[in-house]
C-alpha positions as CSV (number, residue, x, y, z in Angstrom):
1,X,-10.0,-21.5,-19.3
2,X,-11.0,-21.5,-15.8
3,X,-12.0,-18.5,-13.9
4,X,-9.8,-16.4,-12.3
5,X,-9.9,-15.3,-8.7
6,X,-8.2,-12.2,-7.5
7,X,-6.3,-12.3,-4.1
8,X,-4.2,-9.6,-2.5
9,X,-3.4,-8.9,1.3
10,X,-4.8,-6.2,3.8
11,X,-1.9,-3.7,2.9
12,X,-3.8,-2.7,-0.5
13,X,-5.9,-0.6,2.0
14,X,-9.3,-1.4,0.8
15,X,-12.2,-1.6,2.3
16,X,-15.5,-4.0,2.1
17,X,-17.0,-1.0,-0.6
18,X,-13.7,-0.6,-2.4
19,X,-12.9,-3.8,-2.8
20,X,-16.2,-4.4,-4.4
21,X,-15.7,-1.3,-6.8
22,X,-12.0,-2.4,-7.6
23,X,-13.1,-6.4,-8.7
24,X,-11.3,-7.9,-6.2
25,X,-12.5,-11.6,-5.0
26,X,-10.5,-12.2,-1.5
27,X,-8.3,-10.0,1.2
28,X,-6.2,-12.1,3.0
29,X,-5.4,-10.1,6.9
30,X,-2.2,-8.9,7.5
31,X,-1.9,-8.7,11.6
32,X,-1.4,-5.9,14.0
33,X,0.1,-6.9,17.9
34,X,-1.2,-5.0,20.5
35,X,-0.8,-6.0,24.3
36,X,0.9,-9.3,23.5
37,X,-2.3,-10.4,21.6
38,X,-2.7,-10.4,17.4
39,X,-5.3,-9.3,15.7
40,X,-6.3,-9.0,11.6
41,X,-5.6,-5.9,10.2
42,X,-8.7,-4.5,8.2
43,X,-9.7,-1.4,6.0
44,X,-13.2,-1.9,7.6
45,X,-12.2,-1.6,11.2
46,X,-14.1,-4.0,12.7
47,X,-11.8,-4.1,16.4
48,X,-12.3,-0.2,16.7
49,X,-12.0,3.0,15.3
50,X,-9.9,4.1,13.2
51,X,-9.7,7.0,15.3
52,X,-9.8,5.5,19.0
53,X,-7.0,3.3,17.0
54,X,-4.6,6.2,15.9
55,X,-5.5,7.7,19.7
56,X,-4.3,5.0,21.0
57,X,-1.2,5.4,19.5
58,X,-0.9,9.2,20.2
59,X,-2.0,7.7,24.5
60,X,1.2,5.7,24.2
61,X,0.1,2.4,23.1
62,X,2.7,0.9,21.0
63,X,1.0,-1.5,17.9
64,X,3.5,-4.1,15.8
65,X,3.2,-5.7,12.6
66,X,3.2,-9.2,12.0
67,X,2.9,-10.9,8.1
68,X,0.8,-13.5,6.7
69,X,1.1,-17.0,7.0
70,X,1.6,-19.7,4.5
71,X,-1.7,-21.6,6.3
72,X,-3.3,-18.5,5.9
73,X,-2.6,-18.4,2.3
74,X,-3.7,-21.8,1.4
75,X,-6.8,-21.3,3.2
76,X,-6.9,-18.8,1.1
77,X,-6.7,-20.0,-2.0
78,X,-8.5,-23.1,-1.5
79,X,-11.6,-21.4,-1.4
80,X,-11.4,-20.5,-5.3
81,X,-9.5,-23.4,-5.9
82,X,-12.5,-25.6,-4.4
83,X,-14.4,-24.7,-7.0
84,X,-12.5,-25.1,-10.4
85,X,-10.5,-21.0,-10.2
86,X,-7.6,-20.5,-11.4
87,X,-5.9,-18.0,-8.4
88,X,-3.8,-14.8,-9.3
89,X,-2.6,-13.3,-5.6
90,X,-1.1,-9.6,-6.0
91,X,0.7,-9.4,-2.7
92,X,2.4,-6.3,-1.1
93,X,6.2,-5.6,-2.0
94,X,8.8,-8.3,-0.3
95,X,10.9,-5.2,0.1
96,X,8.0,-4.0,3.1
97,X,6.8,-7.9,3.8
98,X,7.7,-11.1,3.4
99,X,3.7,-12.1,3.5
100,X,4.5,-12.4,-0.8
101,X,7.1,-15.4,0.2
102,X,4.1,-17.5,2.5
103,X,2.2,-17.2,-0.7
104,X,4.7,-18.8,-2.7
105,X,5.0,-21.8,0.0
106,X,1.4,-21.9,-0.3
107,X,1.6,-22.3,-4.3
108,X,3.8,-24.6,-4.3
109,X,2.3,-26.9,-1.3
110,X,-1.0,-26.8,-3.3
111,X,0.2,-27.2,-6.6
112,X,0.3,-31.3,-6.6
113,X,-3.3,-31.0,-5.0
114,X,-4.7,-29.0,-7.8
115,X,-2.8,-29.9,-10.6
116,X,-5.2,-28.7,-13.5
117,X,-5.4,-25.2,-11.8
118,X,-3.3,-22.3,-12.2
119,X,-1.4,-20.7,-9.2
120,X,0.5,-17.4,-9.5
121,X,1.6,-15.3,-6.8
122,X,3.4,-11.7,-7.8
123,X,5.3,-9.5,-6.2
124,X,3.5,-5.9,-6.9
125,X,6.9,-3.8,-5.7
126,X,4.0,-1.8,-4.3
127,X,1.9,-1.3,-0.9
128,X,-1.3,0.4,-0.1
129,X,-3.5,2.5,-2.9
130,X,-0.7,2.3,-5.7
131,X,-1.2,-1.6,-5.0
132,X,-5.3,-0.6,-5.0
133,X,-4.7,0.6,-8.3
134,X,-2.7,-2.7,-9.5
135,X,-5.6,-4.7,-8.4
136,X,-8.2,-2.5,-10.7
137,X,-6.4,-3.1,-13.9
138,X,-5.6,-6.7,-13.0
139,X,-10.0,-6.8,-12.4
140,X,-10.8,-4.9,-15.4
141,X,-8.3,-7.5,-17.7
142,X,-9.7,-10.2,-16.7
143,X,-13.5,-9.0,-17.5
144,X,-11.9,-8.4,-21.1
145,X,-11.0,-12.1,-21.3
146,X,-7.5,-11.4,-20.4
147,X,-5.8,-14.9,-19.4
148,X,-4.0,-15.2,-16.2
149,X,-0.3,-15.2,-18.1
150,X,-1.5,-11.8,-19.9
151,X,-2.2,-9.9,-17.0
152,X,0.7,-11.2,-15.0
153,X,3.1,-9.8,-17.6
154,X,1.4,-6.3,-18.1
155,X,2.0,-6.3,-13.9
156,X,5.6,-7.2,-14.5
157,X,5.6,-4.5,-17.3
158,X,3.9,-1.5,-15.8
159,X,4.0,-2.2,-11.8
160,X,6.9,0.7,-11.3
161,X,4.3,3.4,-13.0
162,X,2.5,2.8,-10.1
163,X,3.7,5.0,-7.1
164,X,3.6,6.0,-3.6
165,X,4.8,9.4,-2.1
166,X,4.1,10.1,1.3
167,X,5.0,12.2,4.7
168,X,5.1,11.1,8.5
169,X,4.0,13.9,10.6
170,X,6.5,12.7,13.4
171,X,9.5,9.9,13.1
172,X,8.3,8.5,16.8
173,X,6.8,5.4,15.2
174,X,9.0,4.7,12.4
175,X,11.8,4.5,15.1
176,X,9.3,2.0,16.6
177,X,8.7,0.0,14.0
178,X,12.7,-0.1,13.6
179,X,12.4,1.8,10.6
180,X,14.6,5.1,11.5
181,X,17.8,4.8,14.3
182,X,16.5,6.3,17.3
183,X,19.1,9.2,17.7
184,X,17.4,10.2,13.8
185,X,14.2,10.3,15.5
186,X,15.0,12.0,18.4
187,X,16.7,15.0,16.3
188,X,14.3,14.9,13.6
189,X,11.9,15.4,16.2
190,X,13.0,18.3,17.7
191,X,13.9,20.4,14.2
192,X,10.6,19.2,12.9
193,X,12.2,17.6,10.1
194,X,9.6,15.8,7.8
195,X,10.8,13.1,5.3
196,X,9.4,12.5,2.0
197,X,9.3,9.2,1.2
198,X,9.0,7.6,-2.4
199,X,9.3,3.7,-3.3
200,X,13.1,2.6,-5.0
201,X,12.7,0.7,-8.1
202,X,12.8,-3.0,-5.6
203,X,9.5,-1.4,-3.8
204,X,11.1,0.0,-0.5
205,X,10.1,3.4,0.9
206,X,13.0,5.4,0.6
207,X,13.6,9.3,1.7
208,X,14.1,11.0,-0.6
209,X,14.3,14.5,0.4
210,X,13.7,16.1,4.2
211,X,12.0,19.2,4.9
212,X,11.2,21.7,7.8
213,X,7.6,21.9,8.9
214,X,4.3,20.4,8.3
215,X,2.9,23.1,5.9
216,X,6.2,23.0,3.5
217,X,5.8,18.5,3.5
218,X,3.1,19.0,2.0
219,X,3.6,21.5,-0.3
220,X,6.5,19.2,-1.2
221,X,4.6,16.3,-1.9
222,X,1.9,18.2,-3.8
223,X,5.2,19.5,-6.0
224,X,6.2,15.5,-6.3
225,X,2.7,14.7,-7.8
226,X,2.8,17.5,-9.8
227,X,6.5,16.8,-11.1
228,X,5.9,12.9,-11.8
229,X,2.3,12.0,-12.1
230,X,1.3,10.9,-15.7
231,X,-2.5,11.7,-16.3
232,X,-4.6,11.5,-19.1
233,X,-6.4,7.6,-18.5
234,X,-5.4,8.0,-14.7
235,X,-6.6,11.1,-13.6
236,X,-7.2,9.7,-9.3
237,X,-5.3,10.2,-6.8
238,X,-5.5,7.8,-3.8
239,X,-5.0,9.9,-0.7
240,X,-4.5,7.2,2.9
241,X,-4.1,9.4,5.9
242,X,-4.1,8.1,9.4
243,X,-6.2,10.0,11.1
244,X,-5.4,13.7,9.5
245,X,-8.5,14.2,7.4
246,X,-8.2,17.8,6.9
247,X,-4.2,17.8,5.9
248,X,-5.4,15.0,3.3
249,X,-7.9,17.5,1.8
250,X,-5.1,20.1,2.2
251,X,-2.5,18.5,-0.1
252,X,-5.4,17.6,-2.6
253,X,-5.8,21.1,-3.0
254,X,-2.5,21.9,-3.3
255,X,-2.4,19.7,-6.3
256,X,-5.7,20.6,-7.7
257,X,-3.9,24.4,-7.8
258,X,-1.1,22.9,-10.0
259,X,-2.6,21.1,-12.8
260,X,-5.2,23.0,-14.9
261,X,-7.2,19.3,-15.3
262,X,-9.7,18.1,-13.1
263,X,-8.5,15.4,-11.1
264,X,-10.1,13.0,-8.6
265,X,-9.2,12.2,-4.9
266,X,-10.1,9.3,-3.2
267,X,-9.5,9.7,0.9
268,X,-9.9,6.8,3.2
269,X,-7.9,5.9,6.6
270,X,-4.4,4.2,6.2
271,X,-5.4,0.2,7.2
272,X,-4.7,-1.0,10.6
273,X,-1.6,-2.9,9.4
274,X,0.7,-0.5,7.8
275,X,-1.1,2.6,10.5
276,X,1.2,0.5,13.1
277,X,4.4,1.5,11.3
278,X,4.1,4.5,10.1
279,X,1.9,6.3,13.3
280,X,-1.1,9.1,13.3
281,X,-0.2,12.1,10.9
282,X,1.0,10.0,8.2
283,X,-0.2,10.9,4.4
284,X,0.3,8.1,1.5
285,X,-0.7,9.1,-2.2
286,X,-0.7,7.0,-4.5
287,X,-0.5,7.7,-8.6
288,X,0.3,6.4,-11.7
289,X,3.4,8.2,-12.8
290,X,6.9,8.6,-14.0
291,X,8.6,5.7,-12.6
292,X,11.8,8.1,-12.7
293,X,10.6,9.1,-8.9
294,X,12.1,5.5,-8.0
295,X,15.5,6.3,-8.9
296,X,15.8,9.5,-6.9
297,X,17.7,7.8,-4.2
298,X,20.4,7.1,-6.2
299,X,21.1,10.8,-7.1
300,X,21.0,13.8,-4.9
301,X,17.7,15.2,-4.3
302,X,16.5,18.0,-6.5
């Protein structure tokens, strides 16, 4: 059985150190647009700050997304391939990108030309830290001699357990990033309506219930951990702010005050990519939890 080399894209939101810690072997860039030029999106912020970048935004400057390409992909993937890997790429939800699609051109282009290796590309239905946390179990299988078909059902088995629920601290950039109607943002705006946002069960972010105020979104979302997280072997949350450092340690309190357990927050910066979309302000937790929370948008909110 051949090696196995575990490939993701930039949306998993880790860094050079996490990725290390998390057995992960290659992160292929996603891409941010600014000024008419591209660059590669990165949890290591190599083109700037992460602050001067979410300043940037706050100045004015107006960032756009831009997926992976199938070239990229292969490129990819031929370094593992090059020498004798079998390849297992965990890609970021199609509902959010349609990077996952490029690396099923890139399979199948560079099946014939590796014909003895193995090639699987799977859609996680999930996006930064709840993706993260994919990625770890997918690592810690195959250092239990897990083969590649294993670990790609226990994915298809258990990838809705792993969950997202976030806040944006104004609707400005979603409305940029064509994600809200423009007359939503512009009353949202002025009521100070927050969203909470969760994943549906095909992996896009949803609202699920607005709210009045900063203070009370994240109350609410400390109430949504609280109400669906399932702990015991997965006692982390993953906490991805952009550029709001002390609201992330905020809402970790808040949910350290409603479990009696002690539980573990990791904080780091939301990655260049997604921070495009969603703007400064923005909090993404990720958990491993009920799956129930994806079916909340098809019922009124509680």
């Amino acid at each position: 059985m051949n090696k196995i080399a575990i490939i993701t894209d930039s949306s998993c939101n880790l860094n050079s150190q996490l990725k290390e810690q998390f057995g992960v072997d290659y992160i292929v860039p996603m891409h941010f647009i600014l000024d008419g030029k591209m660059y590669n999106a990165s949890g290591d912020w190599e083109l700037m700050s992460a602050k001067e970048y979410y300043d940037s935004m706050r100045n004015g400057k107006v960032f756009k997304s831009s997926l992976i390409k199938q070239r990229e992909y292969e490129e990819a993937f031929k370094l593992f391939l090059d020498k004798g890997y079998d390849i297992l790429s965990i890609s970021c939800t199609s509902a959010l990108s349609a990077s996952v699609k490029e690396s099923y051109k890139a399979r199948d282009a560079l099946k014939p030309l590796y014909p003895s290796a193995q090639i699987v590309c799977v859609d996680s239905a999930n996006c930064t830290f709840s993706l993260a946390m994919i990625l770890k179990k997918a690592s810690e299988f195959r250092a239990q001699g897990k083969s590649i078909e294993w670990i790609v059902d226990w994915i298809d088995e258990n990838k809705l357990y792993f969950n997202e629920v976030g806040t944006v601290d104004k609707l400005t950039y979603l409305r940029l990033a064509g994600r809200v109607s423009a007359s939503a943002a512009f009353f949202g705006g002025m009521l100070g309506v927050k969203p909470i946002v969760v994943y549906d069960l095909e992996g896009h972010n949803v609202a699920v219930q607005k709210v009045k105020g900063r203070n009370k979104s994240l109350e609410t979302v400390a109430d949504y951990i609280k109400k669906y997280a399932i702990t015991g072997e997965y006692n982390t949350i993953y906490i991805a702010h952009a550029d709001c450092i002390d609201d992330a340690k905020l809402v970790a309190q808040m949910i350290q005050d409603r479990f009696t357990q002690k539980l573990e927050f990791v904080f780091d910066y939301i990655e260049s990519g997604v921070g495009s979309s969603v703007g400064p302000g923005t909090l993404i937790l990720g958990f491993y939890g009920n799956k129930a929370i994806r079916m909340l948008n098809n019922k009124k909110n509680d």
